[in-house]
The first five atom37 places (N, CA, C, CB, O) and aatype in JSON, in Angstrom:
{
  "aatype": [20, 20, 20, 20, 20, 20, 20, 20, 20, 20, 20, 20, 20, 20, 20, 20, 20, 20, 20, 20, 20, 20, 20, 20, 20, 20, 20, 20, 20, 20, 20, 20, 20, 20, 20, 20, 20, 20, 20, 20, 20, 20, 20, 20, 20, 20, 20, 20, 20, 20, 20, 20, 20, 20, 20, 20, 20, 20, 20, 20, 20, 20, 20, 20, 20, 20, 20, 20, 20, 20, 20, 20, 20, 20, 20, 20, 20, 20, 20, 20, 20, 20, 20, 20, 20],
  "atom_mask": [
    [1, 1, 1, 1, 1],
    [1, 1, 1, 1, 1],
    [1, 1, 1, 1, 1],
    [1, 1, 1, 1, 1],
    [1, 1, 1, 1, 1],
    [1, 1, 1, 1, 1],
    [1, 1, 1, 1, 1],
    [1, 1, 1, 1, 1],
    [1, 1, 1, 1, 1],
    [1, 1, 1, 1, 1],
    [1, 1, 1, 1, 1],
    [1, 1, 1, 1, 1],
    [1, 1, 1, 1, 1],
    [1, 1, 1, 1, 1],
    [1, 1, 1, 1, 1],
    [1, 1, 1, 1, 1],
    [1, 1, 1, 1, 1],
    [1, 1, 1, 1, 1],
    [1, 1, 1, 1, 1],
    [1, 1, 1, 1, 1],
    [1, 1, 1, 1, 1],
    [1, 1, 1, 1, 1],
    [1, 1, 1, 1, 1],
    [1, 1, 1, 1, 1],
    [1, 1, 1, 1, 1],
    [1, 1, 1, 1, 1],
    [1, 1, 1, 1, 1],
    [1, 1, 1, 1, 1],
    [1, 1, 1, 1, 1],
    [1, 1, 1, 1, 1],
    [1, 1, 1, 1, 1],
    [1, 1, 1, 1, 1],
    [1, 1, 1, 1, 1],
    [1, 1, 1, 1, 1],
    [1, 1, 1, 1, 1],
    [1, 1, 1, 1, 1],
    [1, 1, 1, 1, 1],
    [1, 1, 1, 1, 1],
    [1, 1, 1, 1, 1],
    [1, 1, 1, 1, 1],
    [1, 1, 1, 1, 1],
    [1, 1, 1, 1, 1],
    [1, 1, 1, 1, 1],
    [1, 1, 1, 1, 1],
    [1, 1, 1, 1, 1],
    [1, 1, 1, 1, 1],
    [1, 1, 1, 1, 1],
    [1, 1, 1, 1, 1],
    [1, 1, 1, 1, 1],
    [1, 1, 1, 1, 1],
    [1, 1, 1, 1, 1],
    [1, 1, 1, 1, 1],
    [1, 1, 1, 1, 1],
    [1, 1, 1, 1, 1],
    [1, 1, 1, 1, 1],
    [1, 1, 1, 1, 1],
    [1, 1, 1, 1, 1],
    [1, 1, 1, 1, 1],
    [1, 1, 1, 1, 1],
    [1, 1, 1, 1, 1],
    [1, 1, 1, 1, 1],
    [1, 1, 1, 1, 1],
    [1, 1, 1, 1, 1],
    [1, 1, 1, 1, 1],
    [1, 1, 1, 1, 1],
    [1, 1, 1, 1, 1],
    [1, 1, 1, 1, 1],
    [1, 1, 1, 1, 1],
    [1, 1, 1, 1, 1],
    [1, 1, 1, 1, 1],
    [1, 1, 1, 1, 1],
    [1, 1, 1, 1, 1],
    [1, 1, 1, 1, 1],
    [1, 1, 1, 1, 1],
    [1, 1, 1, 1, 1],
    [1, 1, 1, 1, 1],
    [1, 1, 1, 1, 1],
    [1, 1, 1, 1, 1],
    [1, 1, 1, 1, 1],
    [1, 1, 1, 1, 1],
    [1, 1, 1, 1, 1],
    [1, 1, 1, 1, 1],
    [1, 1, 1, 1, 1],
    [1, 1, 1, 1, 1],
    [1, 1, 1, 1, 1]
  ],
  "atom_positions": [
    [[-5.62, 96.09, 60.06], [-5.73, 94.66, 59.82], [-7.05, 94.42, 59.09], [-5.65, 93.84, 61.16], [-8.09, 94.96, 59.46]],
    [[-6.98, 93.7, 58.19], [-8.31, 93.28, 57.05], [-8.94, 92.63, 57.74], [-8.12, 92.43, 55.69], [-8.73, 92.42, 58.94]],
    [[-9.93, 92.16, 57.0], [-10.83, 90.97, 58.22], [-10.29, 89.29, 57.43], [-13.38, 91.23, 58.09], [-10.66, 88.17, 57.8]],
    [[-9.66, 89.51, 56.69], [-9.2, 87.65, 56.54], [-7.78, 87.86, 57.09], [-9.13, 86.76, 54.57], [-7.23, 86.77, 57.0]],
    [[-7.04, 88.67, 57.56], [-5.82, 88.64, 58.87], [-6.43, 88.51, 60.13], [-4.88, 90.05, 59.03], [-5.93, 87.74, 60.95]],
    [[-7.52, 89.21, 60.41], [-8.14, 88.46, 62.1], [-8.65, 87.95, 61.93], [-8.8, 88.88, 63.18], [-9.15, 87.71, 63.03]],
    [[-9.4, 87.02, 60.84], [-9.75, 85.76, 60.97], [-9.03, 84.77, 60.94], [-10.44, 85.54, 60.32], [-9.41, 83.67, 61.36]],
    [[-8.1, 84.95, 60.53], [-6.71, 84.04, 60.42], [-6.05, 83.81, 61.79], [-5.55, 84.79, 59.45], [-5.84, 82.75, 62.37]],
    [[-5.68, 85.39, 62.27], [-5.34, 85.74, 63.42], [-6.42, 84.63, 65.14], [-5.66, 87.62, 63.15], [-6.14, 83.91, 66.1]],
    [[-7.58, 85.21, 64.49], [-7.88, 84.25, 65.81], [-8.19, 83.35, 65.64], [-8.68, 84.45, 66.65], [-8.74, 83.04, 66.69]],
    [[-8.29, 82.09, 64.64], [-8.01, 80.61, 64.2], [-6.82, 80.29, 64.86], [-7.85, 80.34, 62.61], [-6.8, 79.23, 65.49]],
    [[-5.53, 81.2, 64.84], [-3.72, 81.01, 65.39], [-4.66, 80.77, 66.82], [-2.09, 82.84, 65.29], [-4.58, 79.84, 67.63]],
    [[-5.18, 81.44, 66.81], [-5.17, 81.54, 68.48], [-6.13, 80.42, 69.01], [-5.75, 83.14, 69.09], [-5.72, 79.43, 69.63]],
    [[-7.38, 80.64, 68.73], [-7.86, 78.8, 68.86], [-7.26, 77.87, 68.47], [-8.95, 78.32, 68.23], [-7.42, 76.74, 68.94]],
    [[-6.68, 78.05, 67.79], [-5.7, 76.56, 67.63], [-5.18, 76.43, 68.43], [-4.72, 76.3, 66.73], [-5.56, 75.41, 69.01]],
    [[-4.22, 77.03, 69.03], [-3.41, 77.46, 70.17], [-3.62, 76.76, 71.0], [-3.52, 78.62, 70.64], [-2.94, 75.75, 71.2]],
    [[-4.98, 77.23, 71.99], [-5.68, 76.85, 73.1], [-6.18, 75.48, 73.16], [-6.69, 77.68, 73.26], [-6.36, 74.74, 74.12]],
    [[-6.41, 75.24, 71.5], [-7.27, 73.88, 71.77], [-6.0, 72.68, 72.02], [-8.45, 73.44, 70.18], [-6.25, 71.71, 72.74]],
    [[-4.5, 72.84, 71.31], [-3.32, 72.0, 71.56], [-2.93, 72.68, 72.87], [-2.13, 72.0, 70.34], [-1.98, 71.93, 73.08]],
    [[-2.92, 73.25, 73.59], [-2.89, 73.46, 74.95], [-3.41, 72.83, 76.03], [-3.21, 74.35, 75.09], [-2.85, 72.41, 77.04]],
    [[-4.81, 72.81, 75.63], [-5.69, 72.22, 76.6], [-5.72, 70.31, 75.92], [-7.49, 73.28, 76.56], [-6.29, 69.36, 76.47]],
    [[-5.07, 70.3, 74.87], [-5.48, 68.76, 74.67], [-3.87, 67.84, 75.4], [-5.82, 68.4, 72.51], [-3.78, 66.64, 75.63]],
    [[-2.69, 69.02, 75.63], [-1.53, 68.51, 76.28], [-1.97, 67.94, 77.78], [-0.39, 69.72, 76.35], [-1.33, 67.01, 78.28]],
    [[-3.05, 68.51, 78.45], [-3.96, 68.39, 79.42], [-4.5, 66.84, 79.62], [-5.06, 69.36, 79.09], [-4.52, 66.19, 80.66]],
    [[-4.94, 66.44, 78.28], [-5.8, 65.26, 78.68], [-5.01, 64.44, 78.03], [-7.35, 65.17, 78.31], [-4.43, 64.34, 76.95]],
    [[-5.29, 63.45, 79.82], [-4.39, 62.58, 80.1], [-5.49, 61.13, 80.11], [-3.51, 63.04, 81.58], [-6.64, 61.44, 80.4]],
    [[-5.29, 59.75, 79.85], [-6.25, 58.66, 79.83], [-5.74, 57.9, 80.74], [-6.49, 57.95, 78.57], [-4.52, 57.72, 80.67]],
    [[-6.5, 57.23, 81.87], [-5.79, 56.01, 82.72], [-6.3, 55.16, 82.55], [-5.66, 55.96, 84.01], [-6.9, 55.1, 81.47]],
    [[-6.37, 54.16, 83.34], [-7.64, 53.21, 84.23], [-7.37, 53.01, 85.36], [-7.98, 51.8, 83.81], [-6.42, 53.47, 86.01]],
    [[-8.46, 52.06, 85.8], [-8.52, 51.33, 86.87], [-8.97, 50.02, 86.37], [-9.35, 51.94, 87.9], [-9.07, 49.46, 85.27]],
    [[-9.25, 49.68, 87.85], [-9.92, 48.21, 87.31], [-11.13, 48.38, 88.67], [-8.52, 46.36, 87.37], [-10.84, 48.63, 89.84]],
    [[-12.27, 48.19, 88.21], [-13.64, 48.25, 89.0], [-13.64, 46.64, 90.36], [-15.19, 48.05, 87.42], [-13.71, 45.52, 89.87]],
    [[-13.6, 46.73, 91.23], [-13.91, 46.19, 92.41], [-14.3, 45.14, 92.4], [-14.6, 46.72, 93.03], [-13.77, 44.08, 92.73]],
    [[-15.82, 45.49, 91.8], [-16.83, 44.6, 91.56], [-16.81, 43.6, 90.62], [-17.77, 45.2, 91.33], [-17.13, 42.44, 90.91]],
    [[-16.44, 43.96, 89.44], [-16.48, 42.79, 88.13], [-15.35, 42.93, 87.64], [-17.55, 42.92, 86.89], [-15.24, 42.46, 86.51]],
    [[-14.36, 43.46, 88.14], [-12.92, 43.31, 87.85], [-12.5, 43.22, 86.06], [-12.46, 41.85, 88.7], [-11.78, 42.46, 85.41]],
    [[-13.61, 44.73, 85.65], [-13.34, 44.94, 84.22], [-12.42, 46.1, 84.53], [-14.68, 45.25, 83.16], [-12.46, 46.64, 85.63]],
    [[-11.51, 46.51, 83.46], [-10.91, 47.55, 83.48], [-11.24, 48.88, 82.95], [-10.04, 47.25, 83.12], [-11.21, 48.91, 81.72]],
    [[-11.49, 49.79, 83.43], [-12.37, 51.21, 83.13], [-11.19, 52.42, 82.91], [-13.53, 51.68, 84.68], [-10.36, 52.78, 83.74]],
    [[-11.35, 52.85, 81.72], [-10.4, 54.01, 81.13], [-11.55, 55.2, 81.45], [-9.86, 53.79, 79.2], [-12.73, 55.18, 81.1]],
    [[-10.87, 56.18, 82.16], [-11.46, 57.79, 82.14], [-10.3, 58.63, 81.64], [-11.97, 58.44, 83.78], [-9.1, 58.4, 81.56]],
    [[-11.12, 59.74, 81.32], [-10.07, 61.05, 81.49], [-9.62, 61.84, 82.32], [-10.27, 61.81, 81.0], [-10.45, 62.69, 82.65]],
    [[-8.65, 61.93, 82.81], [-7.86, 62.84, 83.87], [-8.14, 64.43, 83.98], [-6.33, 62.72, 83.53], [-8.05, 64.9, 82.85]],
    [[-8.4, 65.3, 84.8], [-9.13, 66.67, 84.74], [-8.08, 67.22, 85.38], [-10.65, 66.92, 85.43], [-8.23, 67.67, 86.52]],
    [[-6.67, 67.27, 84.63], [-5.49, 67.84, 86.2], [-6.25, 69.51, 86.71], [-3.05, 68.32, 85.41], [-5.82, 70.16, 87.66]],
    [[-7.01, 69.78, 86.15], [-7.29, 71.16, 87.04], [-7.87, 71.08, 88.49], [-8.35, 72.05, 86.29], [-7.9, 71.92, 89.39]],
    [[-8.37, 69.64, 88.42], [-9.25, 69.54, 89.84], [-7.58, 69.13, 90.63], [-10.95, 67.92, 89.9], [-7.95, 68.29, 91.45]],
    [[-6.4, 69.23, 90.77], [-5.69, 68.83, 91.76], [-4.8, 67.8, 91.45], [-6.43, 68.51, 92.71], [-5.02, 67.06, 90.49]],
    [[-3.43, 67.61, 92.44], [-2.88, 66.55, 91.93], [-3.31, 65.24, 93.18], [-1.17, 66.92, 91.65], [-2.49, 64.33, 93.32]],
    [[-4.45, 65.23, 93.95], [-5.17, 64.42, 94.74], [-6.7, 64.38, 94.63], [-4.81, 64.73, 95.95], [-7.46, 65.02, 95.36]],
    [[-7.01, 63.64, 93.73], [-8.61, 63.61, 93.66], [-9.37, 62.07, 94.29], [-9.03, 63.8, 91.87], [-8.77, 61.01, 94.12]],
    [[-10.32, 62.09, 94.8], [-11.61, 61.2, 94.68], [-13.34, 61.58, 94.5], [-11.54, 60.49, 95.9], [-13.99, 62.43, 95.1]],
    [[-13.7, 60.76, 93.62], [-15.28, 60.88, 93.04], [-15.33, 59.57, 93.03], [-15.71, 61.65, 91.5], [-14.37, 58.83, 93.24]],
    [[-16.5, 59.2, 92.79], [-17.69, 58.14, 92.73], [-18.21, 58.01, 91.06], [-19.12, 58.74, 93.83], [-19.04, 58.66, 90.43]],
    [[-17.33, 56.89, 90.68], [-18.05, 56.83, 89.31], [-18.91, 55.35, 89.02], [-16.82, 57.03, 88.1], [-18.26, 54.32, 89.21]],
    [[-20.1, 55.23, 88.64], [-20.75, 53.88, 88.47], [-19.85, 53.27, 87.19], [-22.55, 54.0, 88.12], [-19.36, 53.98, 86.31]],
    [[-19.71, 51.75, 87.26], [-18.93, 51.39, 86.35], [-19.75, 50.79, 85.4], [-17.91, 50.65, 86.79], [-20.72, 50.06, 85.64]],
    [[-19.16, 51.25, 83.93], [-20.4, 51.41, 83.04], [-20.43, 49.97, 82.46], [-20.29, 52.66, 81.81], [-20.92, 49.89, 81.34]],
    [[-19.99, 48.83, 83.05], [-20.09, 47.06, 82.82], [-21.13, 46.6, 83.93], [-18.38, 46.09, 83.13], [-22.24, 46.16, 83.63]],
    [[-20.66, 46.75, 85.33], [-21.94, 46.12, 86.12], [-22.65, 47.46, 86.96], [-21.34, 44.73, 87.39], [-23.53, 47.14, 87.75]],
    [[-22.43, 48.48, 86.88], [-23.31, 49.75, 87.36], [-23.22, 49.68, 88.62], [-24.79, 49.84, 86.99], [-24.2, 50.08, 89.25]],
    [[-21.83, 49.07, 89.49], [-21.74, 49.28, 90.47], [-20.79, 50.18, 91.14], [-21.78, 48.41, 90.72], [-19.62, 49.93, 90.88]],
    [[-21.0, 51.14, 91.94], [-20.43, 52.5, 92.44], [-18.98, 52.42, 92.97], [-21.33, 53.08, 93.6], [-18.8, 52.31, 94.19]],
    [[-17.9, 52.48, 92.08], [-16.59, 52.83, 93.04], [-15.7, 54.1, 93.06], [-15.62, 51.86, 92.78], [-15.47, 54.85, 92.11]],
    [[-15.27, 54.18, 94.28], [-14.75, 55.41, 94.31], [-13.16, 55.26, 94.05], [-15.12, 56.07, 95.65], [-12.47, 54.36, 94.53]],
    [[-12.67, 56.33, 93.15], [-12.02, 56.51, 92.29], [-11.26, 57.49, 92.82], [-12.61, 56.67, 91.22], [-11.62, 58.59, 93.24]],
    [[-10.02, 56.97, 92.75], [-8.51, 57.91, 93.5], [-7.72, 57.98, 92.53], [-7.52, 57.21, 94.82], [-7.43, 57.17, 91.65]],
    [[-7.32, 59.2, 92.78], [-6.26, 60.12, 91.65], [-5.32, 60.42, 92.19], [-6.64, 61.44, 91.04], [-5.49, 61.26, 93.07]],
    [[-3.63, 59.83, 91.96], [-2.83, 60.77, 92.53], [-1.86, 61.46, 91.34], [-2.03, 60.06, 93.71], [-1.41, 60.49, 90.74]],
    [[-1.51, 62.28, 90.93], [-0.73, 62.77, 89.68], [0.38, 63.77, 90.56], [-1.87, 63.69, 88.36], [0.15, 64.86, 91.1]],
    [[1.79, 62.9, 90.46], [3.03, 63.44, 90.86], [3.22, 64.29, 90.38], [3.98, 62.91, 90.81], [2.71, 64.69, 89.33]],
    [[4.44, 65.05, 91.39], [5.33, 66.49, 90.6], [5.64, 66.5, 88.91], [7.08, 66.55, 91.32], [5.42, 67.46, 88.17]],
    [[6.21, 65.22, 88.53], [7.03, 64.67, 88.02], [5.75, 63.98, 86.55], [7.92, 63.64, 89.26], [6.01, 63.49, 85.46]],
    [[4.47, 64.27, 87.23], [3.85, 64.19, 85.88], [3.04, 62.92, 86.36], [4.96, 64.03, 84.43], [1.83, 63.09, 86.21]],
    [[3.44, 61.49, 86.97], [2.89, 60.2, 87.27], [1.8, 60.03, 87.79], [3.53, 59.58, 87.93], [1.24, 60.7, 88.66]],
    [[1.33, 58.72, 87.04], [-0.06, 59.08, 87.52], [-0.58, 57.53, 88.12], [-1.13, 59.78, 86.12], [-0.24, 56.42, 87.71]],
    [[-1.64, 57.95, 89.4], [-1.46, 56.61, 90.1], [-3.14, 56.68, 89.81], [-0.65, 56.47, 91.94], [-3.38, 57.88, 89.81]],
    [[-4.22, 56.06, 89.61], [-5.43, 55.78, 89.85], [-5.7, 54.08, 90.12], [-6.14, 56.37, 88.69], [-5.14, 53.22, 89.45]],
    [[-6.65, 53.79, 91.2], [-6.97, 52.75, 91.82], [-8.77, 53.26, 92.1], [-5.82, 52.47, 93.2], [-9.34, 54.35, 92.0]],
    [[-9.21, 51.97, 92.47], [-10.54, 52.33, 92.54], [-10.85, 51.36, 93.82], [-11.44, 52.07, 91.06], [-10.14, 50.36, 93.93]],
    [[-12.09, 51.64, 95.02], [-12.65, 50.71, 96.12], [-13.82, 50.88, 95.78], [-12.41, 50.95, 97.61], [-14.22, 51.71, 94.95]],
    [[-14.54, 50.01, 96.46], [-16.0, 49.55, 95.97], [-16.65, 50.64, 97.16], [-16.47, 47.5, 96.14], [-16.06, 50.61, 98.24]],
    [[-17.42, 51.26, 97.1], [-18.09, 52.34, 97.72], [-19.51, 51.17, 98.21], [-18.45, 53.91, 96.46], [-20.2, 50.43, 97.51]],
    [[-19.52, 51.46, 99.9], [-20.11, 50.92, 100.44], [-21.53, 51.56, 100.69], [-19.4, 50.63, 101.28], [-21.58, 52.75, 101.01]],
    [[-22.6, 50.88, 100.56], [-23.85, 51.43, 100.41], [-24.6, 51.35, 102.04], [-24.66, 50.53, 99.15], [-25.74, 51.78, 102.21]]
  ]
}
């Protein structure tokens, strides 16, 4: 193999990975507690199809915790509560 066939060759293949991993990211929202703006993140399905973290909401910088549920079936539920200090 020349070197402009494996360079070619592993471009196929990063390409590959990068439409692989972008079938991955998924966008939701919620809507924040506090100022009842609506907040879009990105979905990380590797952490689980049941997540919660603590994200400050980037309108009034106040802390809610953030629930993930992503069904068999692909669905995706996120809601957010105001994290009590």
């Amino acid at each position: 193999m020349n070197h402009a066939q494996k360079n070619a060759n592993e471009k196929s293949n990063f390409e590959s990975t990068v439409k692989d991993t972008e079938m991955l990211r998924d966008v939701a929202t919620y809507i924040c507690e506090s100022c009842g703006e609506e907040i879009e993140l990105m979905l990380d399905h590797s952490e689980g199809s049941h997540q919660e973290f603590i994200e400050d909401c980037p309108v009034c910088c106040r802390s809610n915790i953030v629930h993930v549920e992503i069904g068999e079936n692909g669905g995706v539920r996120v809601w957010a509560t105001a994290e009590i200090a």
